[in-house]
Backbone bond lengths (Angstrom), bond angles and torsions (degrees), N, CA, C in turn:
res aa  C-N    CA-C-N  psi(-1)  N-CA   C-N-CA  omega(-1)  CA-C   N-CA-C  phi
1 X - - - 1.451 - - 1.529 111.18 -
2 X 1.411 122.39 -27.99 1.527 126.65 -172.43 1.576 111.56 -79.76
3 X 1.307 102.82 -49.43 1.486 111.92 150.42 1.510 137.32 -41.19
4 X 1.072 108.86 -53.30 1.582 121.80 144.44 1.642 130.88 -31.11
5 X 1.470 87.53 -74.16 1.732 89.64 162.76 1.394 123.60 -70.07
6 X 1.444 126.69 -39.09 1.722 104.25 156.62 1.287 123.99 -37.97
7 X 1.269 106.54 -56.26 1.339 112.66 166.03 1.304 143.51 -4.28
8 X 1.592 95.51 -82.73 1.411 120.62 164.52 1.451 110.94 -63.05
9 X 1.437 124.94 -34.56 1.710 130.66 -174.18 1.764 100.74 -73.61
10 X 1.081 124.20 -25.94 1.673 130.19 172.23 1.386 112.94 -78.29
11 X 1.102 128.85 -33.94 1.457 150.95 175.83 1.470 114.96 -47.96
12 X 1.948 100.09 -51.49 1.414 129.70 -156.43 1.925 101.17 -91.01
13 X 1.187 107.31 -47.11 1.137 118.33 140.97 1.098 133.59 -51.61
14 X 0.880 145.86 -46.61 1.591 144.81 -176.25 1.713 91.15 -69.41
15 X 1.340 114.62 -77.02 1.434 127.38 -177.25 1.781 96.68 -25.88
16 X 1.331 120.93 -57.18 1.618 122.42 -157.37 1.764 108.53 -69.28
17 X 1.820 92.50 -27.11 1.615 87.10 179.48 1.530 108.90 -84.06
18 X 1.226 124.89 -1.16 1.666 116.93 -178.06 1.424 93.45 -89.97
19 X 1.006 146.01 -54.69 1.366 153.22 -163.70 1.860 100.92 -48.63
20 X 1.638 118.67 -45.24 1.253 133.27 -169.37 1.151 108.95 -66.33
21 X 1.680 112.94 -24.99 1.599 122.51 -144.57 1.518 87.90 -88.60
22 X 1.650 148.25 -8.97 1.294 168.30 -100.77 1.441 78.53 -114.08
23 X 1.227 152.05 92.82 1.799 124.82 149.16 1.678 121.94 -30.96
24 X 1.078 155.28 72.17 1.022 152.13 137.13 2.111 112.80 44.15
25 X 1.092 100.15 -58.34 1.306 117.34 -179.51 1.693 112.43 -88.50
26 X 1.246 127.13 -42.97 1.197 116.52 152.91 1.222 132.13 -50.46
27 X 1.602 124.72 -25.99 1.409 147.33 -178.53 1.423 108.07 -58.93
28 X 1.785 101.29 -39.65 1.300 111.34 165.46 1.521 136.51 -43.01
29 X 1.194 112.74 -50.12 1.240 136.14 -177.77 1.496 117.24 -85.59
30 X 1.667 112.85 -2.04 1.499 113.16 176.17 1.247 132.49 -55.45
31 X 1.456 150.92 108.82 1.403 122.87 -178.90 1.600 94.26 141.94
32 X 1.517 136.28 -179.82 0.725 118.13 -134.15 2.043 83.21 -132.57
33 X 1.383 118.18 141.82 1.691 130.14 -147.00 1.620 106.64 -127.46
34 X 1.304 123.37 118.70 1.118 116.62 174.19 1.489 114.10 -115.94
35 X 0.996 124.95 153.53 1.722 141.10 -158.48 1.626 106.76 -95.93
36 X 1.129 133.44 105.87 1.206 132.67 -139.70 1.928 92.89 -136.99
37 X 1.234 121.75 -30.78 1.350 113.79 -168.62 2.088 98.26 -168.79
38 X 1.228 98.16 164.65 1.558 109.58 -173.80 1.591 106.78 -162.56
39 X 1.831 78.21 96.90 1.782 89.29 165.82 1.462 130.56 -62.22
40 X 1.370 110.14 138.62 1.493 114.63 -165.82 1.813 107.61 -80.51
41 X 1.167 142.64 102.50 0.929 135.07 -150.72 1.855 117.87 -71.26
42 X 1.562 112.00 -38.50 1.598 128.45 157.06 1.435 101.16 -133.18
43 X 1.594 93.62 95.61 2.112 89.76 166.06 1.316 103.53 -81.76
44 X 1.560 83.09 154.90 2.003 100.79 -175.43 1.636 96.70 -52.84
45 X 1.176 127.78 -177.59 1.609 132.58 150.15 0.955 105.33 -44.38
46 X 1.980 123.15 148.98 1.205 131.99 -177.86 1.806 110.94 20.91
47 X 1.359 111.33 35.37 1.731 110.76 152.56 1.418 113.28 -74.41
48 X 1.116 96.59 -175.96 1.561 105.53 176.75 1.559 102.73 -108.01
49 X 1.479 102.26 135.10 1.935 115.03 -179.93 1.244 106.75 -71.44
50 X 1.654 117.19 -27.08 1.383 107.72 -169.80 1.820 118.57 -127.85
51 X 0.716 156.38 -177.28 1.929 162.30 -141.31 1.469 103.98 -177.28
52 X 1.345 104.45 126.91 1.559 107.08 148.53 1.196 110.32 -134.96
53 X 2.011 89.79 134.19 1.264 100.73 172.37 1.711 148.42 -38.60
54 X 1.431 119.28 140.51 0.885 113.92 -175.39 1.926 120.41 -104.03
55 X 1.292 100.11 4.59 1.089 102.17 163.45 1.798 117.04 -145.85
56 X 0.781 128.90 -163.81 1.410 129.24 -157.65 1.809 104.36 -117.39
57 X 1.426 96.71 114.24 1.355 97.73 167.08 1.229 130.94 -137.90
58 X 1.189 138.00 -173.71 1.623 113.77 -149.36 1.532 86.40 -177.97
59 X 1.195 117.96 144.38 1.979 146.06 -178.03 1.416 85.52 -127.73
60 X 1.237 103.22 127.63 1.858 126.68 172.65 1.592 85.55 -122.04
61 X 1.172 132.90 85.47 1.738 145.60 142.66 1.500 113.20 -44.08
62 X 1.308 126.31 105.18 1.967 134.32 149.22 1.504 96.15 -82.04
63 X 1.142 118.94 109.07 1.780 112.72 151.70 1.408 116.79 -65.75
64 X 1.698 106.60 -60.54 0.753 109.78 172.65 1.974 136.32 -33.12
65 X 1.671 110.32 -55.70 1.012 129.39 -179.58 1.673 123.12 -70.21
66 X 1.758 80.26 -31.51 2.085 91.50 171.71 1.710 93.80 82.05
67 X 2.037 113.95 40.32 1.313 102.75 174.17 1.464 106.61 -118.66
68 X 1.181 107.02 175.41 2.003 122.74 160.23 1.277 109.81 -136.49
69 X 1.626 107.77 152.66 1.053 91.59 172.10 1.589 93.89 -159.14
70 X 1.182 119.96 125.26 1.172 134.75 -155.05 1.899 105.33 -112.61
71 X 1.309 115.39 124.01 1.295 136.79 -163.72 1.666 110.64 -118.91
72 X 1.079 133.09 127.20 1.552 119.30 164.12 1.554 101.16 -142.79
73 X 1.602 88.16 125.64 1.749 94.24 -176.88 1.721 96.47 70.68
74 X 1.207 132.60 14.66 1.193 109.96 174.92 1.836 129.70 102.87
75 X 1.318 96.67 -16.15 1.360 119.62 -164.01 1.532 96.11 -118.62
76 X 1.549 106.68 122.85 1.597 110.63 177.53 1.223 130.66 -68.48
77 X 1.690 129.81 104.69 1.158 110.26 -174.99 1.453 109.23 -111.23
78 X 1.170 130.46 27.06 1.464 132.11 178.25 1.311 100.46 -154.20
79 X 1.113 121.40 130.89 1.655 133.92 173.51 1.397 100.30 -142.03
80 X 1.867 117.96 111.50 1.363 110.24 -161.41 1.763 95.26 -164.75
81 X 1.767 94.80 138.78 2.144 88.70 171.20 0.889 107.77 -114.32
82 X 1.799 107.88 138.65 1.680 115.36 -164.64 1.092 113.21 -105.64
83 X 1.493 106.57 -176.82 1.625 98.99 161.64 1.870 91.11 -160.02
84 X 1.709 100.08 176.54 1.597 90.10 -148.46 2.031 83.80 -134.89
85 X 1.363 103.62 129.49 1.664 90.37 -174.65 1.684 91.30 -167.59
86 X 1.320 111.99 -148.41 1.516 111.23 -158.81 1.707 88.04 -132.50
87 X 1.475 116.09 125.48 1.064 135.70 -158.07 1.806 107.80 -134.50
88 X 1.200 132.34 -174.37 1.907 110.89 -67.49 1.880 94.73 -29.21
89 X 1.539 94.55 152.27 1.754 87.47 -177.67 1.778 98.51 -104.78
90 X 1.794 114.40 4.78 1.413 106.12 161.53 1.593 130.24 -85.50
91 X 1.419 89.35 -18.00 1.661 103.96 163.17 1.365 134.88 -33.72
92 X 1.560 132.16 152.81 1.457 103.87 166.37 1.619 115.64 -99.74
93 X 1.483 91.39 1.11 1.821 95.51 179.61 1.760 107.77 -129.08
94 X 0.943 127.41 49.85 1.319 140.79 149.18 1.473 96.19 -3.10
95 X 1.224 113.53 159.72 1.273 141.08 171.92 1.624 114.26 -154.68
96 X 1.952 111.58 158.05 0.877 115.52 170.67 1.799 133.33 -58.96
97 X 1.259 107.72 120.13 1.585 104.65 -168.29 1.334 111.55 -114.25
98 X 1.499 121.15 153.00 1.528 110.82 150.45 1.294 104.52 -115.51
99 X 1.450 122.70 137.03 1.444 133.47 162.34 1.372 123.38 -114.98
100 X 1.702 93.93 139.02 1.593 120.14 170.19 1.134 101.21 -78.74
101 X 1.179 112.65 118.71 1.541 136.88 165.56 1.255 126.36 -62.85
102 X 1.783 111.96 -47.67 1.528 114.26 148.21 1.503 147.96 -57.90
103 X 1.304 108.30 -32.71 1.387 112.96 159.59 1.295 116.52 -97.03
104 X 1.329 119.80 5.14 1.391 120.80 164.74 2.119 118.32 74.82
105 X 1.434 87.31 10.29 1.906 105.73 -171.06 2.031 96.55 -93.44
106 X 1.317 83.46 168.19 2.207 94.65 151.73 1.386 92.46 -161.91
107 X 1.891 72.39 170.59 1.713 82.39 170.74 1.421 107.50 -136.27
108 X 1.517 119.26 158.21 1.028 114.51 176.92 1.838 119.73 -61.07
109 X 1.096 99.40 163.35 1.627 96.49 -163.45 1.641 125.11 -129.17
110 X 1.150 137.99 109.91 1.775 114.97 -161.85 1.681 83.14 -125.27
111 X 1.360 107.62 142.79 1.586 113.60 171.43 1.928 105.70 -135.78
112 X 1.311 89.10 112.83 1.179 88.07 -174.38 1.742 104.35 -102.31
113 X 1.253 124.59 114.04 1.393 119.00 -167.84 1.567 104.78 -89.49
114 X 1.367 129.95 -18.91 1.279 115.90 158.91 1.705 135.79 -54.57
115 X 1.033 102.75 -12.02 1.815 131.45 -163.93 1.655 104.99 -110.28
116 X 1.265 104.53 -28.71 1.693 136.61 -157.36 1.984 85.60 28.56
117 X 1.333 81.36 77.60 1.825 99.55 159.04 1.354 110.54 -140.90
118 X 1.673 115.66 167.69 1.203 102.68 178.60 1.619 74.41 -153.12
119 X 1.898 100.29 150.12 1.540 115.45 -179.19 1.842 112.09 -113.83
120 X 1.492 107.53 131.73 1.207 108.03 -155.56 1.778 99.64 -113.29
121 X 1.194 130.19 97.32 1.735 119.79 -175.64 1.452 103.91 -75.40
122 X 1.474 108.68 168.01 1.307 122.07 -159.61 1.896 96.04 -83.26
123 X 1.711 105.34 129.25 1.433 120.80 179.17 1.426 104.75 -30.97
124 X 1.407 82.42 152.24 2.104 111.42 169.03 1.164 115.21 -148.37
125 X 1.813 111.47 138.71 1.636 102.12 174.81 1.576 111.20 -56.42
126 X 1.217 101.35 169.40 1.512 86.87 -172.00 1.834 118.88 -92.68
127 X 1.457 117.37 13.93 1.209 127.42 167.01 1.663 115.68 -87.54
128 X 2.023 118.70 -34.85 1.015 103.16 166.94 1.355 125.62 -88.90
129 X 1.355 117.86 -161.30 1.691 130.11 174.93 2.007 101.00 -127.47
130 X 1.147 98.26 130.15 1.414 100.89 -166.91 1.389 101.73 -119.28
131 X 1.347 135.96 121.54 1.204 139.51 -173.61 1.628 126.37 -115.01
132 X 1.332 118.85 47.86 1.253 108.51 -156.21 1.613 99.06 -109.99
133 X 1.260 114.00 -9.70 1.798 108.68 149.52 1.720 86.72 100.07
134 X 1.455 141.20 -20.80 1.496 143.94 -163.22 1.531 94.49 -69.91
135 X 1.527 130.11 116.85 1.155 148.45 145.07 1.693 133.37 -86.13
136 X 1.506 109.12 132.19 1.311 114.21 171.48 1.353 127.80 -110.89
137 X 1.664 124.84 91.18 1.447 128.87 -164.92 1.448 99.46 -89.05
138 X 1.793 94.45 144.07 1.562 134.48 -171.69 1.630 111.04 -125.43
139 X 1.022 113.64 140.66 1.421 123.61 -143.88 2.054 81.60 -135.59
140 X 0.993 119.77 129.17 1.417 114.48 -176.23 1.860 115.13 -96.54
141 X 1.188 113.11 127.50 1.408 100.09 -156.57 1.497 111.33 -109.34
């Protein structure tokens, strides 16, 4: 019976430390993201600052799991586990990132929870810093 109840008391524990392991800020981004607009990062003269999409795309967020999963039109084209931290980390001004773990890129990241949007810049390996200002806004659904 004592065995038992360790048991179960390791269990309860174990269970409480996965729950902790949650990043806070990734938690943010849990749930499922649709692609609603794409800032132009340097429009030509008299370009347009902003794009809307022409096809349908969608962020399926696990916080929990540390996944993405990227859909367009419905059809998966990214299956990837992230993680969310302050990137280039040789920089002296880092910024918020999310990174693909599989292709080894991030992107810069803005979550504005009043808007419940979050802004996604165009990928980087994860050794350079990529500055071309092109944003992808997510609308949380």
């Amino acid at each position: 019976m004592t065995r038992l109840l360790f048991l179960l008391f390791g269990l309860v524990l174990s269970a409480a430390q996965c729950e902790a392991d949650v990043d806070p800020e990734l938690s943010k981004l849990d749930g499922k993201w649709i692609m609603y607009k794409i800032g132009v990062g340097y429009p030509p003269p008299n370009g347009p600052t902003e794009l809307f999409p022409t096809e349908t795309e969608t962020l399926e967020i696990d916080a929990k799991a540390r996944t993405l999963i990227r859909k367009v039109n419905g059809v998966v084209t990214e299956s990837t586990k992230i993680e969310i931290g302050n990137h280039p980390k040789n920089s002296p001004n880092p910024r918020l990132a999310l990174v693909f773990l599989e292709s080894k890129t991030y992107s810069f990241l803005r979550i504005d929870e009043t808007k419940g949007e979050i802004s996604l810049y165009q990928k980087c390996p994860l050794e350079a810093e990529l500055a071309d200002g092109g944003a992808f806004y997510y609308k949380k659904q």
